[in-house]
C-alpha positions as CSV (number, residue, x, y, z in Angstrom):
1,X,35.4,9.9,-59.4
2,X,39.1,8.5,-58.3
3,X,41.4,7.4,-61.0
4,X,41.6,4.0,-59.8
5,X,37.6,3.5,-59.7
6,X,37.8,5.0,-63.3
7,X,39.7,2.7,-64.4
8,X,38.5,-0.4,-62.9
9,X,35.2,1.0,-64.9
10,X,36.5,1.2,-67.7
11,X,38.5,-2.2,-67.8
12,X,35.0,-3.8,-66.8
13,X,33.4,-2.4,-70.0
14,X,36.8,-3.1,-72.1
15,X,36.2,-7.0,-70.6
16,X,32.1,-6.9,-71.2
17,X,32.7,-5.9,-74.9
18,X,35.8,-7.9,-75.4
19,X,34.0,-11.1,-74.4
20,X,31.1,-10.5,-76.5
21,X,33.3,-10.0,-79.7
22,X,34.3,-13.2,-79.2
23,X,30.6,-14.9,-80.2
24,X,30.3,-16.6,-83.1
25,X,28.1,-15.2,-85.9
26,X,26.0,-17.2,-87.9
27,X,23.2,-15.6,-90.5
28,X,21.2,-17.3,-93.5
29,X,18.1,-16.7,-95.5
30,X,15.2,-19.1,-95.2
31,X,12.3,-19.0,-97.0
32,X,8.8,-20.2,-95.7
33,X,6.2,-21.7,-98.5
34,X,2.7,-22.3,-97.5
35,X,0.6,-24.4,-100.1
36,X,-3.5,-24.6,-99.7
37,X,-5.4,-26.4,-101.4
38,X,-9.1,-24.8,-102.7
39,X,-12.1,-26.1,-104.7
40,X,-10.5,-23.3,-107.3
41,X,-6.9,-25.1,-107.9
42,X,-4.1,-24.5,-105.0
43,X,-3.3,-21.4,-103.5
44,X,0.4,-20.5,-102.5
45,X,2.6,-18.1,-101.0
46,X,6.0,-17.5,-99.7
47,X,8.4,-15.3,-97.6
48,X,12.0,-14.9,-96.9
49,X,13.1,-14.1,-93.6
50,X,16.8,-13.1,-92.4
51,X,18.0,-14.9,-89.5
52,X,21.3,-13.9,-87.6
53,X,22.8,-15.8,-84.6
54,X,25.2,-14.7,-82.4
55,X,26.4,-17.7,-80.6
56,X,28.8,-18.0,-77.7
57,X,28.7,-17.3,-73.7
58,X,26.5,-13.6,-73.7
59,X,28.2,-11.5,-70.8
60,X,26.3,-10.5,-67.9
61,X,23.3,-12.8,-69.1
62,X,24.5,-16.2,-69.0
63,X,23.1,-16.9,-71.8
64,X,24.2,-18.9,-75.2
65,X,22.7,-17.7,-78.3
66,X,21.0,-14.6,-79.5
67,X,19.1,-14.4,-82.3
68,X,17.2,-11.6,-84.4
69,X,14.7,-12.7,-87.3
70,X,14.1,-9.6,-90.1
71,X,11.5,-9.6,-93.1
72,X,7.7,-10.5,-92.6
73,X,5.1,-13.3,-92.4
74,X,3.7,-15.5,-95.4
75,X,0.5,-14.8,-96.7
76,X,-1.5,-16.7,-98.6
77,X,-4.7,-15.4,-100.4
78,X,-7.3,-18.1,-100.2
79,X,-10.1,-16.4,-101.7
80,X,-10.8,-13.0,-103.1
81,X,-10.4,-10.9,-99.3
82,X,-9.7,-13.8,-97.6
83,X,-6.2,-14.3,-96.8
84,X,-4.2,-16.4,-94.3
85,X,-0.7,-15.7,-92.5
86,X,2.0,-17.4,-91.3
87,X,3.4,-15.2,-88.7
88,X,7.3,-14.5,-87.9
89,X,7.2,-16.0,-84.5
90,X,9.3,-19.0,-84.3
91,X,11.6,-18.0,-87.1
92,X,15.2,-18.3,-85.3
93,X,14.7,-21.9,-84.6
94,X,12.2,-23.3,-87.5
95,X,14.7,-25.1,-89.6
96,X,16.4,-26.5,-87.0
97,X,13.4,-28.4,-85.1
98,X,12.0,-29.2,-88.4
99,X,15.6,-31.1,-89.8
100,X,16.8,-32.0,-86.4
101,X,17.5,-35.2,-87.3
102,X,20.1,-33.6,-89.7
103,X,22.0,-32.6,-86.6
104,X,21.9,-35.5,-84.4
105,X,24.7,-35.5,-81.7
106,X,25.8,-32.2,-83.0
107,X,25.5,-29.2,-80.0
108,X,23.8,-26.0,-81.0
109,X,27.3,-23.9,-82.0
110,X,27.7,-27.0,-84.3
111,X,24.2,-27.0,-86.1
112,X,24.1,-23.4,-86.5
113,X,27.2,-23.6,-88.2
114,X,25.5,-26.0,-90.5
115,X,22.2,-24.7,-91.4
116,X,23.3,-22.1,-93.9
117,X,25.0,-25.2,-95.5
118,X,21.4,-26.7,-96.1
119,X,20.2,-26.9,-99.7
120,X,17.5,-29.6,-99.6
121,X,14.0,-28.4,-98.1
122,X,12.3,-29.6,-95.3
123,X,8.6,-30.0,-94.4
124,X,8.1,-27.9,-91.3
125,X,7.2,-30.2,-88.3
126,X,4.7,-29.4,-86.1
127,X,6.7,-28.9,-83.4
128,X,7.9,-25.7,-85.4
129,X,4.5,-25.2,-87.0
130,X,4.4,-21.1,-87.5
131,X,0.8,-19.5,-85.7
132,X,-1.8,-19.2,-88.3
133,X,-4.6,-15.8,-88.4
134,X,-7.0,-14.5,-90.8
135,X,-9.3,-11.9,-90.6
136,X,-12.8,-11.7,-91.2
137,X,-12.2,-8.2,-92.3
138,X,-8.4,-7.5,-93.9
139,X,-9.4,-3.9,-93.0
140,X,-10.5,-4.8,-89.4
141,X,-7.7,-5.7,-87.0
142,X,-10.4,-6.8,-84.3
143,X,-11.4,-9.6,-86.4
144,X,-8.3,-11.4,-86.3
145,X,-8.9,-15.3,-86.1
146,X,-6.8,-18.2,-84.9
147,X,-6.4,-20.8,-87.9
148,X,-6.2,-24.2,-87.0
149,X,-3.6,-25.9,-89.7
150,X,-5.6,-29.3,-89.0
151,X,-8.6,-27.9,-90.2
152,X,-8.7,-24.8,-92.7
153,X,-12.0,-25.6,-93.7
154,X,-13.4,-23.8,-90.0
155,X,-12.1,-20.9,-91.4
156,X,-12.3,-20.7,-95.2
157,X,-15.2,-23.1,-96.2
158,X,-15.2,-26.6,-97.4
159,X,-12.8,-28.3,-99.2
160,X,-9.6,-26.0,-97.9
161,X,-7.4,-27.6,-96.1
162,X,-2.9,-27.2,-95.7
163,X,-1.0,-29.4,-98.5
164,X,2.2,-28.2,-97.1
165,X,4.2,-25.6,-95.2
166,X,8.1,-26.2,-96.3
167,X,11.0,-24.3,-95.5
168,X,14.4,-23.8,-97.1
169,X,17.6,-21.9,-97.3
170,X,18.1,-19.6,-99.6
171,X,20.1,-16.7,-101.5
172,X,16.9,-15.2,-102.5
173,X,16.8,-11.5,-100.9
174,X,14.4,-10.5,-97.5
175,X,10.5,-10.4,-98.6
176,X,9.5,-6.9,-97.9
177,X,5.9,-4.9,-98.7
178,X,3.7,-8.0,-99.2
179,X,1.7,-8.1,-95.9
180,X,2.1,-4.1,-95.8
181,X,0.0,-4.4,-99.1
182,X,-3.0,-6.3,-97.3
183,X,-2.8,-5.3,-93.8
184,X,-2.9,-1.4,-94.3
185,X,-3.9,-1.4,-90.7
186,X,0.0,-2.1,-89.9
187,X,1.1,1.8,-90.6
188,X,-1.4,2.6,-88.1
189,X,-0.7,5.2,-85.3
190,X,-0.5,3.5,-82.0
191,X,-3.5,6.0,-80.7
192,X,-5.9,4.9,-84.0
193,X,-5.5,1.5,-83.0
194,X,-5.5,1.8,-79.2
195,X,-9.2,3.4,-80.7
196,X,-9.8,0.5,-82.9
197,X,-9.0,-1.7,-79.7
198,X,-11.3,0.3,-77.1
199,X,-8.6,1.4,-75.4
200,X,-6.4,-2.0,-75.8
201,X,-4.7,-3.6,-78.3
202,X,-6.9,-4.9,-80.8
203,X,-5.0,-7.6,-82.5
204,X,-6.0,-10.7,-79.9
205,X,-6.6,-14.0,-80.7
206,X,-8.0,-17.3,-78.2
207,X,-5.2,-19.3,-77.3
208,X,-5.7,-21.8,-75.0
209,X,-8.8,-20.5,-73.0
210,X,-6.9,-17.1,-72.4
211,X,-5.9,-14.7,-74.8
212,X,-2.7,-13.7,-76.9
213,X,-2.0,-10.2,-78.2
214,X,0.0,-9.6,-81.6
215,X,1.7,-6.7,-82.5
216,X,3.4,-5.3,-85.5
217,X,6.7,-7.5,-84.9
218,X,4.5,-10.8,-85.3
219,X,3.2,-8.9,-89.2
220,X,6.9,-8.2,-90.3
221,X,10.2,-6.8,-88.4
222,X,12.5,-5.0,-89.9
């Protein structure tokens, strides 16, 4: 390689890195509550999640904002084995379209600036509703069910149904081990559940006539 084509490499990668140095970084702690209520007395459950932004023009992508969401869902044990899940999905974005009207007129560099700022809760909207599952077998991944939050009862029996799902910002450290602790198919091999699956994944639920395949990430992320 010339020197001159060296260095017009090496200049493009100084520029690349330089430029993405120069993105804004903004990170906070949420935690997600899910309240059920049960013909034994309400059932509960929460989970902090990590969220880091990295705002600004990304090079190369021409993209805005990047974000990265650590810790794991919310579960919630309805019944003795019976357990539902809030999964991480949807995490980056949550508190903002469920307070949005905290950040009128403000663009998104703004209110991301602001949300670690937030110290009053806010009931999670529907627009930022997290996907709901429960297994018929916790030791079964195959039997992984959709959950419609309208109606818990079609899952769980009579008289459950969602009191709340909230969400709030938080000093409180990253959850970590609780779905681990139900789900002990998550430390699987890839080949044991590729068997469990027939040769596929076997996490899949229904969504909208087709179906939608969930992987470890959706469980926790770390």
């Amino acid at each position: 390689m010339s020197t001159p084509a060296f260095i017009r490499i090496i200049t493009a990668l100084a520029l690349v890195f330089g430029l993405s140095g120069c993105r804004d970084k903004h990170d906070w702690n949420q935690r997600l509550t899910v309240r059920v209520e049960t013909p034994q007395g309400e059932r509960s459950g929460a989970s902090v999640v990590e969220v880091t932004a990295w705002f600004g023009r990304i090079p190369l992508s021409g993209n805005e904002v990047e974000y990265r969401a650590q810790g794991e869902a919310t579960v919630v044990e309805i019944a003795p084995g019976k357990y539902l899940f809030a999964l991480l999905p949807g995490s980056a974005e949550r508190f903002y379209w469920s307070a949005r009207d905290r950040f009128k007129g403000m663009s998104r560099g703004e209110w991301l600036g602001q949300i670690p700022r937030q110290s009053a809760p806010v009931e999670v909207s529907d627009r930022a509703m997290p996907l709901l599952v429960t297994f018929g077998d916790i030791n079964d991944p195959t039997s992984v069910q959709r959950v419609d939050p309208a109606d818990l009862a079609a899952s769980f029996g009579p008289g459950v149904r969602l009191k709340s799902i909230t969400l709030e910002i938080t000093d409180a450290p990253v959850s970590t081990g609780k779905v681990e602790a139900v789900l002990g198919w998550l430390s699987w091999s890839r080949e044991k559940l590729l068997a469990a699956g027939n040769g596929r994944n076997p996490v899949q639920i229904s969504v909208d006539g087709g179906e939608l395949a969930l992987g470890r990430n959706d469980f926790r992320s770390k």
